[in-house]
Legacy VTK file of the C-alpha trace (Angstrom):
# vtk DataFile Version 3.0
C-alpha trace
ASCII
DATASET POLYDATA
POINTS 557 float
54.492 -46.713 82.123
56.181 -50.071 81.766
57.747 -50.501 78.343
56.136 -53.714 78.034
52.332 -51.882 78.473
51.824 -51.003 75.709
52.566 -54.756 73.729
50.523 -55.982 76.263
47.532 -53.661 76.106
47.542 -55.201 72.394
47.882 -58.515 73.275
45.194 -58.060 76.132
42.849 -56.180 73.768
42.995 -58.896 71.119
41.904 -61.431 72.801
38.795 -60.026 74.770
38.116 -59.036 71.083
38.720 -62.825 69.458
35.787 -63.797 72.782
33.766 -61.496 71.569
33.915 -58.862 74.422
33.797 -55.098 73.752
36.330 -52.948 75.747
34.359 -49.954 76.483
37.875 -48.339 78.096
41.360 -49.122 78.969
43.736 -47.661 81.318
47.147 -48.759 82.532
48.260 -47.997 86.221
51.882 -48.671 86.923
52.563 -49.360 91.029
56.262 -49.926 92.567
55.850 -53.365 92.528
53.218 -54.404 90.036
51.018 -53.126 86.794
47.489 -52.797 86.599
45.513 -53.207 83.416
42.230 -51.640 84.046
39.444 -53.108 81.636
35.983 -51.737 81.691
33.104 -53.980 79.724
29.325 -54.026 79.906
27.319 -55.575 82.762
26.536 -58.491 80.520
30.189 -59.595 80.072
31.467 -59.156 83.428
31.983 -63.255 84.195
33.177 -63.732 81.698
35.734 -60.922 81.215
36.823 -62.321 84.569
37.337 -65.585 83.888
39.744 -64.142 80.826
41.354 -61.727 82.575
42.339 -64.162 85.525
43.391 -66.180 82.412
45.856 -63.327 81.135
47.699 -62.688 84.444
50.242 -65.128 83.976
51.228 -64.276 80.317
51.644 -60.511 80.577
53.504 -60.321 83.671
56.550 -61.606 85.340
58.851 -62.281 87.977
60.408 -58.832 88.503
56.834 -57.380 87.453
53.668 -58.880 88.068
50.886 -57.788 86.267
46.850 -58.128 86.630
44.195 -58.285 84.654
41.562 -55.837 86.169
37.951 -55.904 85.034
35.155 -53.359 86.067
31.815 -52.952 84.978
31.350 -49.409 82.419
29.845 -46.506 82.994
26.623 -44.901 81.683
28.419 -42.853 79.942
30.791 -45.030 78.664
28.356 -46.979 77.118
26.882 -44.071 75.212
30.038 -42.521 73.934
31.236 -45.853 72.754
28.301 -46.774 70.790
28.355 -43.092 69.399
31.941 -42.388 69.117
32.388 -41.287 65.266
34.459 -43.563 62.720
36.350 -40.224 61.093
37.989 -42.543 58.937
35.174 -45.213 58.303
36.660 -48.723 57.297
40.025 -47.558 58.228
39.695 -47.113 62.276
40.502 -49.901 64.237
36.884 -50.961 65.312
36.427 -52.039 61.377
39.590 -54.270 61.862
38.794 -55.640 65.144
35.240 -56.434 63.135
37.287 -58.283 60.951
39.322 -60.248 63.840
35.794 -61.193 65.479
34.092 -62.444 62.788
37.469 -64.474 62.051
37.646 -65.794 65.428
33.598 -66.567 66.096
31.838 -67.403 62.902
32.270 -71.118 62.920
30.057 -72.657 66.249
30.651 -75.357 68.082
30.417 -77.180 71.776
33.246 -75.311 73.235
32.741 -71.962 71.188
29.080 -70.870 70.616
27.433 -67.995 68.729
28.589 -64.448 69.915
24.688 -63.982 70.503
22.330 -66.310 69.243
20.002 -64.606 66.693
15.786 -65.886 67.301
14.151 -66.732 63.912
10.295 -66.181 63.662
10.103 -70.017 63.098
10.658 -70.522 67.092
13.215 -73.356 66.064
15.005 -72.983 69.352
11.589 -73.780 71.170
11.124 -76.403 68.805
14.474 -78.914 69.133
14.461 -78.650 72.996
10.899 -80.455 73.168
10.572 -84.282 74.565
11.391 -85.491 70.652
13.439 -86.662 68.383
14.761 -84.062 65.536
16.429 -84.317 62.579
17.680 -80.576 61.857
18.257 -79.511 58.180
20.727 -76.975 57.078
23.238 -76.127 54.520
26.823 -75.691 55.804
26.800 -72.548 57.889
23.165 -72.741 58.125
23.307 -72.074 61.679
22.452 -75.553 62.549
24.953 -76.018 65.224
24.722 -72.745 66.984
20.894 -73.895 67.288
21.763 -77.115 68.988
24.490 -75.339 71.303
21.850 -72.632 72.422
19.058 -75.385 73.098
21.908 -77.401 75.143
22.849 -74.585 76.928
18.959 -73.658 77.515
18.640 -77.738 78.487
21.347 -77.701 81.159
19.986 -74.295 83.083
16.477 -76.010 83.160
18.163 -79.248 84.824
18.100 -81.774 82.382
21.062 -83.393 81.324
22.822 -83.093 77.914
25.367 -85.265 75.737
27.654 -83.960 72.588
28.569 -86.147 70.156
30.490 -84.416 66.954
30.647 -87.064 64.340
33.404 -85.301 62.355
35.607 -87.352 64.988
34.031 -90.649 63.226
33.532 -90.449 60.035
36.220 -92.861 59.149
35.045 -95.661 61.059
32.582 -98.597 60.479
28.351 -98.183 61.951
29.892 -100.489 64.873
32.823 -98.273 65.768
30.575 -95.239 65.549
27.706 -96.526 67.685
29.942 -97.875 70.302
31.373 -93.961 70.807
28.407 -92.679 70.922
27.567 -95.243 73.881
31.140 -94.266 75.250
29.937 -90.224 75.458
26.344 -91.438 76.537
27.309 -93.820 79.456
29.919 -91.284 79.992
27.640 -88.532 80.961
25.254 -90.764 82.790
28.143 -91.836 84.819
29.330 -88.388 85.695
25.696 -87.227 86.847
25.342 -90.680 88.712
28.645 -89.924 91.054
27.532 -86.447 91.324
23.834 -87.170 92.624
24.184 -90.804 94.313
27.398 -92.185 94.245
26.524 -95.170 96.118
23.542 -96.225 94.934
23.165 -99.716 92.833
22.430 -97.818 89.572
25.681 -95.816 90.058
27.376 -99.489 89.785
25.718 -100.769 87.305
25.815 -97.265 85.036
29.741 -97.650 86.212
30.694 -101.452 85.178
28.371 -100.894 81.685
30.683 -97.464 80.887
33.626 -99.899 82.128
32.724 -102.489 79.479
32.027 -99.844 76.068
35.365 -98.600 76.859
37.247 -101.517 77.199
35.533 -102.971 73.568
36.432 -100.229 72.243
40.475 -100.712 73.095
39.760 -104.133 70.664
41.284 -103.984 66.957
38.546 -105.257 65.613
34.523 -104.588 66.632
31.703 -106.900 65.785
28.245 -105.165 64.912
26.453 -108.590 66.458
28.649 -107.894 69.341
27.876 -104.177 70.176
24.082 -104.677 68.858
23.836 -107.084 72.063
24.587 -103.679 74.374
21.105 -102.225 73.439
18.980 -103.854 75.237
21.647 -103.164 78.602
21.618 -99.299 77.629
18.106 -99.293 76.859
17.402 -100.678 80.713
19.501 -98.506 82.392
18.717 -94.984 80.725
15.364 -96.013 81.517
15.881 -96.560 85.165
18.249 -93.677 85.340
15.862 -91.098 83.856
12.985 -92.159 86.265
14.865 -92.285 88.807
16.558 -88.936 88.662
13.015 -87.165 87.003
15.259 -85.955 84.022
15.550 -85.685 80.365
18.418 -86.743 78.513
19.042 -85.083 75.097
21.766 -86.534 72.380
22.852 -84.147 70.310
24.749 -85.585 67.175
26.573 -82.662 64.566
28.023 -82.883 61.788
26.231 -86.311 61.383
25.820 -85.957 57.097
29.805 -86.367 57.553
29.230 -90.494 57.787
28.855 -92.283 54.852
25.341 -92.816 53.829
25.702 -96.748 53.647
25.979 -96.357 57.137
23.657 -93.417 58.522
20.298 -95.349 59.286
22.013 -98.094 61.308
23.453 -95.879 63.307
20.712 -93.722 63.779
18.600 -97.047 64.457
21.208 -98.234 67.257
20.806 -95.067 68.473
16.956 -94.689 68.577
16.895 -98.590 70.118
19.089 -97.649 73.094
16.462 -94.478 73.807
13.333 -96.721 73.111
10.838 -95.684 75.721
12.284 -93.866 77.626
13.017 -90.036 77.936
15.880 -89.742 76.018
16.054 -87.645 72.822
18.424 -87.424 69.871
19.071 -84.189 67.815
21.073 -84.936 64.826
22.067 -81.916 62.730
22.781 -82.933 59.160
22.700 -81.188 55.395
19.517 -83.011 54.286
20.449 -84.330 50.866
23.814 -85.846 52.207
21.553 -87.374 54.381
19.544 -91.511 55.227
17.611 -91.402 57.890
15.861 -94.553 57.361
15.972 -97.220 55.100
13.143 -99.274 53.536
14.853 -102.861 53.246
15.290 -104.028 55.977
13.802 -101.122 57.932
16.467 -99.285 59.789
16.824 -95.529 61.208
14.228 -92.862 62.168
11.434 -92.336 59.715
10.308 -88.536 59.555
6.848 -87.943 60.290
6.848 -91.138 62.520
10.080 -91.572 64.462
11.146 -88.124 64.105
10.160 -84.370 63.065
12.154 -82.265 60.864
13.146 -78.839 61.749
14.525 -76.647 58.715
17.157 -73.586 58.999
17.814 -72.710 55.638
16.495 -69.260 55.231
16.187 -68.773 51.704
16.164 -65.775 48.700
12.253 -67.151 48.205
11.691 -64.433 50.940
14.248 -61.544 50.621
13.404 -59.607 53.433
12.723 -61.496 55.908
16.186 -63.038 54.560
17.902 -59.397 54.762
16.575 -58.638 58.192
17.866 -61.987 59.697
21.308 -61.583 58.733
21.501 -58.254 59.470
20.490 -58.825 62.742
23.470 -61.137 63.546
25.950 -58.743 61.804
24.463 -55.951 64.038
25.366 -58.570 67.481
29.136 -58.860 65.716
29.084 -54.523 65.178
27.811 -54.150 68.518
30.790 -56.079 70.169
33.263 -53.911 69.026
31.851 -50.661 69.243
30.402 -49.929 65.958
27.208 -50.349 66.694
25.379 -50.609 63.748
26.601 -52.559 59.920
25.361 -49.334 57.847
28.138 -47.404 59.756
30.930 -49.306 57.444
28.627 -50.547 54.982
26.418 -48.633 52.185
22.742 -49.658 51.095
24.316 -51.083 47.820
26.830 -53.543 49.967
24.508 -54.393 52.420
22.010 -55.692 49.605
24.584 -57.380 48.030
25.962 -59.386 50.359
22.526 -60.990 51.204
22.592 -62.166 47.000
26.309 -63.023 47.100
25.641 -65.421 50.561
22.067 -67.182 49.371
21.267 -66.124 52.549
23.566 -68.379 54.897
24.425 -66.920 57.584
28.167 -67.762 57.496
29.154 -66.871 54.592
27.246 -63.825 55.257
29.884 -62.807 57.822
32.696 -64.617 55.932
31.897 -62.418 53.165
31.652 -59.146 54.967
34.689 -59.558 56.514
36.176 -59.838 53.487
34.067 -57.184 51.739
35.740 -54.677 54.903
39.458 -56.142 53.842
38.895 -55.484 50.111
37.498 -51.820 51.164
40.389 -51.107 53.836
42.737 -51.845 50.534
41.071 -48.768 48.615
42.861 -45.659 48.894
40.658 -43.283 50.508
37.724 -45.592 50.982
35.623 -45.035 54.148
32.587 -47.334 53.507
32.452 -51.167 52.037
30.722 -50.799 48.603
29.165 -53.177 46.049
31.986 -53.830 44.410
34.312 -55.159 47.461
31.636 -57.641 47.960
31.218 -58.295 43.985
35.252 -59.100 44.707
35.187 -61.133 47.600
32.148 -63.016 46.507
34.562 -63.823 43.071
37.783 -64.850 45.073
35.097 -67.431 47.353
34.314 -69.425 43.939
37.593 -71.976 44.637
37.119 -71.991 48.301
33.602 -72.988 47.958
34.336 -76.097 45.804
37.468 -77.189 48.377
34.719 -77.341 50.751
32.395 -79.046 48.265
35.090 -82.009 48.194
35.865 -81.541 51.739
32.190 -82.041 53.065
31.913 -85.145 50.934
35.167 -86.864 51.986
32.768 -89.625 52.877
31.074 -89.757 49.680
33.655 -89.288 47.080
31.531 -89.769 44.096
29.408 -87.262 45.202
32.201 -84.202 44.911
33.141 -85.503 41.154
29.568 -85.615 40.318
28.682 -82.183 41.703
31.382 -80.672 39.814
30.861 -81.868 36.585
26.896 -81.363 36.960
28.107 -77.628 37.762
29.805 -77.126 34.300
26.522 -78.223 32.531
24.904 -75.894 34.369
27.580 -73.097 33.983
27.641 -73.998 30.279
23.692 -74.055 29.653
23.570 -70.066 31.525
26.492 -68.822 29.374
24.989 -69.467 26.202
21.634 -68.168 27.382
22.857 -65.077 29.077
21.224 -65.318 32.259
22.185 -66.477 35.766
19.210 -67.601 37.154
16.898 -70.341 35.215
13.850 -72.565 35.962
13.369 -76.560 36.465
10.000 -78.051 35.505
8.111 -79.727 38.235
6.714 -82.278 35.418
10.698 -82.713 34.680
11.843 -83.180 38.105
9.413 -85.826 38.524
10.511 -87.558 35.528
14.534 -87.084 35.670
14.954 -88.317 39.549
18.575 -88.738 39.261
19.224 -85.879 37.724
17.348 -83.420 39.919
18.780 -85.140 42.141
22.477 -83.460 41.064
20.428 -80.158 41.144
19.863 -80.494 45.031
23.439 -81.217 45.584
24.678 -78.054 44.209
21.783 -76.321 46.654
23.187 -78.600 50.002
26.838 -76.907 49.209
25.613 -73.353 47.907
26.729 -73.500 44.553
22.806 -72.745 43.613
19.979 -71.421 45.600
16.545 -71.699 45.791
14.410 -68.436 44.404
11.198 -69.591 44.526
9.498 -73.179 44.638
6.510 -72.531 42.756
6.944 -70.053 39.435
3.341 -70.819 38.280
3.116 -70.788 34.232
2.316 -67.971 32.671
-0.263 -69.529 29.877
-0.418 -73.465 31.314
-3.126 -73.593 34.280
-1.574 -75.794 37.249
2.026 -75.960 35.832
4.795 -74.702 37.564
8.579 -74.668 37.714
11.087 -74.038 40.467
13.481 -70.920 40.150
17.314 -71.055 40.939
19.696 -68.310 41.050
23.545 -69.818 40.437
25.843 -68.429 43.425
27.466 -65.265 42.810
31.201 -66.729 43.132
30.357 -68.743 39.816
29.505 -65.699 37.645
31.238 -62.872 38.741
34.210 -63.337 36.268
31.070 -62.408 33.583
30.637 -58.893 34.959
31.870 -57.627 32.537
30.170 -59.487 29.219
27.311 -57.395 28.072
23.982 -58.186 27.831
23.880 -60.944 30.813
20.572 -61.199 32.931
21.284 -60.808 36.322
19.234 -60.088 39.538
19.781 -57.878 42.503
18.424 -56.927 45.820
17.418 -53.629 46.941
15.715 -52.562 49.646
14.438 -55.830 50.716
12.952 -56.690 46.629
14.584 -58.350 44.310
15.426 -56.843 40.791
16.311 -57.744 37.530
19.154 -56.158 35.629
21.046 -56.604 32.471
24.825 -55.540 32.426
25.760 -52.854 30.338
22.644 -51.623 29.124
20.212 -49.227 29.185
17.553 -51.468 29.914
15.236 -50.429 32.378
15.795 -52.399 35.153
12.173 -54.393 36.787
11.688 -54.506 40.254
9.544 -57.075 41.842
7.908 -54.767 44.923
5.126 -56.828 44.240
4.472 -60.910 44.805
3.033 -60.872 40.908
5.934 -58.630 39.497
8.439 -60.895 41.115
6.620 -64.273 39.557
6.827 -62.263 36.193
10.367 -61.704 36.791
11.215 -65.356 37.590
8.893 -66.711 34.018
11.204 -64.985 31.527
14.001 -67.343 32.663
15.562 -70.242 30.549
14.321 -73.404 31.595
16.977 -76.088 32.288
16.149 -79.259 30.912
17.599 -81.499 33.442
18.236 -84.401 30.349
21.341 -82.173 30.171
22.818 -83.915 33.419
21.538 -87.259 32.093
25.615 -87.394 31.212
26.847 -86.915 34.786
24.577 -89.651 36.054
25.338 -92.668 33.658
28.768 -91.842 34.339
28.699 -92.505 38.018
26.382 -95.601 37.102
29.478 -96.971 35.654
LINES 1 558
557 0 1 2 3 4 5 6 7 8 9 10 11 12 13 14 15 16 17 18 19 20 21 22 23 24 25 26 27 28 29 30 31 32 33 34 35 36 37 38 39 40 41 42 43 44 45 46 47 48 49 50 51 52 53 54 55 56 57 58 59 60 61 62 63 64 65 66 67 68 69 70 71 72 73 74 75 76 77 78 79 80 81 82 83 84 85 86 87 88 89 90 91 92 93 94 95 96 97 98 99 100 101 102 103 104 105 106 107 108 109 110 111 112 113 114 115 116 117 118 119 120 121 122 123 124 125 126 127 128 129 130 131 132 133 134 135 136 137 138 139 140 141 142 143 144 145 146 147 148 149 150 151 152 153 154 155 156 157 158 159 160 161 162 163 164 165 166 167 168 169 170 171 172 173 174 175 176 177 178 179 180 181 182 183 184 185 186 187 188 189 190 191 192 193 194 195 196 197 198 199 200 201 202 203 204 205 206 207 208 209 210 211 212 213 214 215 216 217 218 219 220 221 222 223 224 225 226 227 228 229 230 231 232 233 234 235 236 237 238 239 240 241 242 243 244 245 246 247 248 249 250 251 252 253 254 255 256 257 258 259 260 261 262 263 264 265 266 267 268 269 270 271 272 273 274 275 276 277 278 279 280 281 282 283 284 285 286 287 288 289 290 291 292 293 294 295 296 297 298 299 300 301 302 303 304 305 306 307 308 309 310 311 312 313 314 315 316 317 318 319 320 321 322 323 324 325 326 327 328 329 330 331 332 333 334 335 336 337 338 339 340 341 342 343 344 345 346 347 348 349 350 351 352 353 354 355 356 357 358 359 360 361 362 363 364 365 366 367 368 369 370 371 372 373 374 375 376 377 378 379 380 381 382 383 384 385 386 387 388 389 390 391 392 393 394 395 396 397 398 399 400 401 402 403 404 405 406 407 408 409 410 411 412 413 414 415 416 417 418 419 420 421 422 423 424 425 426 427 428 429 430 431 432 433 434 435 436 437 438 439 440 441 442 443 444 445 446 447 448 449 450 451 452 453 454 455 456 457 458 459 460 461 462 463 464 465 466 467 468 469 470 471 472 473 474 475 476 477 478 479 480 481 482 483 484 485 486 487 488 489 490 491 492 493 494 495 496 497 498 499 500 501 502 503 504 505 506 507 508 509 510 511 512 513 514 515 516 517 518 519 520 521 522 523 524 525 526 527 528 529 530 531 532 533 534 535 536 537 538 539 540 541 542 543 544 545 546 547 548 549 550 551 552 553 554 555 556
């Protein structure tokens, strides 16, 4: 064997592993005057094993030695004895690690890297945003809201209808006329490309040309004038509409990352946008985080008005319904397992991890993974350790606290009196649990009504998953048609009280949630039923939201 096989068989094994792509087996064959490297993956990853492979033939050979990439679809039995090969030393054999790599490499979505497999919910949201409307989709970060629109524009291009990405992450910084007049630069730009494709010739291929011609060359200009790049509606308008009859196509806009604007400027660009689609079948998707959010504003009326303009399509899956919660996220974990041989989570993780992680994430699917990647670090670290327990995820949940707020302030880089707010209103919340010894407490609807503002601050914390949502109706236990809200605060925030006795905490087991106190003897109540759950949730503290009243007159000033 070549001494450089087996650094190579590394290097080659990484990085089907980083796409996602289990190698079922791997052999080296060493000719005269070249080396083989012999891959075998599953039927379903044959393309695009060979598209890597072809990729990897120039970086592990050379001059002297030239060296291929060779990929061949596995066995039956390779298959089977992969999926039940043994993990003798649990969290410690290499399949855990490569876990670790994948979920590293493929947990964050976007255009050019989508899910590993996307995961169906039993909302049918994916049927839902790739209908002949306009959508605004909801979704706290890591939601899953841009692995939905990457699916449906993947679906969207197989069925023949043409698709445009437009990641406003790129624009934040710039004014609503800067903004709009890229997203006419990617629009035209596509409608250009399909034009020369189908009828290169043809007077709308011209016209489609010498409009793209003129968005790009405003856009070379130091300064833009809104009146100026308002005038290009009507022109855009006109020819999607001609285009799109002509060529018996849909045209779909999808728009991430869009809560990353300021919110000043969100409904006129949204309105530019839904006046250059106006009758005609074009359709936006904007994904968003729904309290960073303006679709439309009253005075003068600008944007796309839910209910009216546009539907809204929500993918937070939340604690209010544990298992269906549980069984989601499992699910994707089980795709991740699955890649790399494991085959199933419970293989690495026990019962008591598995639970865990679904209280420590809120249920968001990234920091579901994040978190058991990091729960299978903490537990590779344990001497002797074979499965992740509990308490790796208690640890990792802990060390996410500071990330979690650097994400806080850089989400809302475009609203900078948002992350100062959200803080302090955090620490009033923090404060108000410590000195009632629970973690978990309950918001009056008759208060929310009256303290706007300040609820407001309470929905912030839930956008960036500081807090989540238990249940949004805890009916009163002796006041006929009152009711409260229930939040949990995030595990990260009140894991360094693990150890003070007598704290109120809740759990998850076996799909139900439960309610603990620390260090005590305390029988523990489990809420197996809907009504033992409510009475769970009604012994909380309720947080007068007066308490933020603080936070708000400050930013007023």
């Amino acid at each position: 064997m070549s001494s450089a096989a087996p650094s190579s068989m590394d290097h080659i094994r990484s990085v089907f592993v980083k796409q996602g792509i289990n190698l079922l087996d791997f052999t080296v064959r060493v000719y005269p005057d070249e080396v083989n490297f012999i891959v075998y993956v599953d039927e379903s990853d044959l393309l695009r094993a060979v598209e890597i492979g072809n990729d990897l033939d120039d970086s592990i050979g050379s001059a002297e030695q030239p060296a291929f990439v060779v990929i061949r679809k596995a066995t039956p039995s390779m298959l089977e004895s992969n999926e039940a090969r043994p993990l003798k030393t649990g969290v410690q054999d290499e399949r855990a690690t490569r876990l670790v790599q994948l979920i590293t490499a493929r947990s964050r979505v976007s255009e050019v890297q989508p899910a590993l497999s996307y995961v169906r919910d039993v909302r049918s949201n994916l049927s839902a945003v790739t209908a002949g409307r306009h959508h605004l989709v909801f979704g706290r970060r890591g939601a899953g809201k841009s692995a939905l629109l990457v699916e449906a524009k993947r679906r969207i291009d197989l069925d023949g209808n043409i698709s445009c990405w437009i990641n406003m992450h790129t624009y934040r910084n710039e004014n609503p006329a800067e903004v709009f007049l890229n997203c006419l630069n990617s629009i035209l730009g596509t409608v250009v490309g399909h034009q020369q494709l189908q009828r290169p010739g043809s007077p709308l291929a011209a016209s489609a040309a010498v409009l793209y011609s003129h968005v790009q060359g405003a856009l070379l200009h130091e300064t833009i004038d809104l009146t100026v790049v308002r005038r290009l509606i009507p022109q855009v308008q006109q020819l999607l509409r001609r285009f799109l009859d002509q060529s018996d196509t849909q045209l779909f806009i999808f728009v991430d990352d869009f809560y990353l604007l300021s919110r000043s400027i969100q409904p006129q660009v949204l309105d530019m946008l839904a006046a250059s689609t106006r009758d005609c079948k074009a359709w936006i998707k904007v994904a968003s985080i729904r309290h960073l959010t303006r679709a439309f504003q009253n005075a003068p009326p600008l944007g796309l008005q839910t209910a009216q303009d546009a539907e809204i399509i929500d993918l937070d899956v939340t604690l209010q319904e544990p298992k269906r919660a549980q069984e989601f996220l499992e699910n994707i974990l089980t795709e991740y397992c699955k890649a790399v041989g494991i085959g199933s989570p419970s293989r690495i993780f026990n019962g008591k991890a598995l639970n865990r992680l679904v209280l420590a994430s809120g249920a968001v699917p990234r920091d579901y993974l994040v978190l058991a990647s990091g729960a299978i670090q903490g537990a590779q670290r344990r001497d002797g350790a074979r499965q992740v327990g509990a308490q790796d995820v208690n640890q990792i949940a802990g060390d996410a606290m500071q990330s979690k707020l650097q994400e806080l302030e850089e989400d809302m880089a475009a609203n900078v009196e948002f992350a100062d707010r959200a803080v302090r209103a955090l620490t009033v919340i923090r404060n108000f649990l410590e000195e009632t010894n629970y973690t978990y407490f309950l918001v009056d609807y008759r208060d929310k009504e009256a303290q706007a503002h300040e609820y407001d601050l309470l929905t912030d914390l839930l956008s960036v998953r500081i807090v989540h949502l238990l249940d949004a109706g805890v009916s009163h236990a002796h006041a006929a048609g009152q009711r409260s809200e229930a939040y949990m605060l995030d595990l990260s925030q009140y894991s360094g009280l693990r150890y003070k006795q007598g704290i109120e905490v809740l759990d998850f087991e076996a799909g139900r949630l439960v309610a603990k106190k620390t260090r005590s003897t305390k029988t523990a109540r489990v809420g197996d039923t809907p009504r033992k759950v409510i009475a769970i949730l009604r012994v909380a503290p309720t947080f007068e939201l007066s308490k933020l009243s603080s936070v708000t007159q400050k930013a007023a000033t």
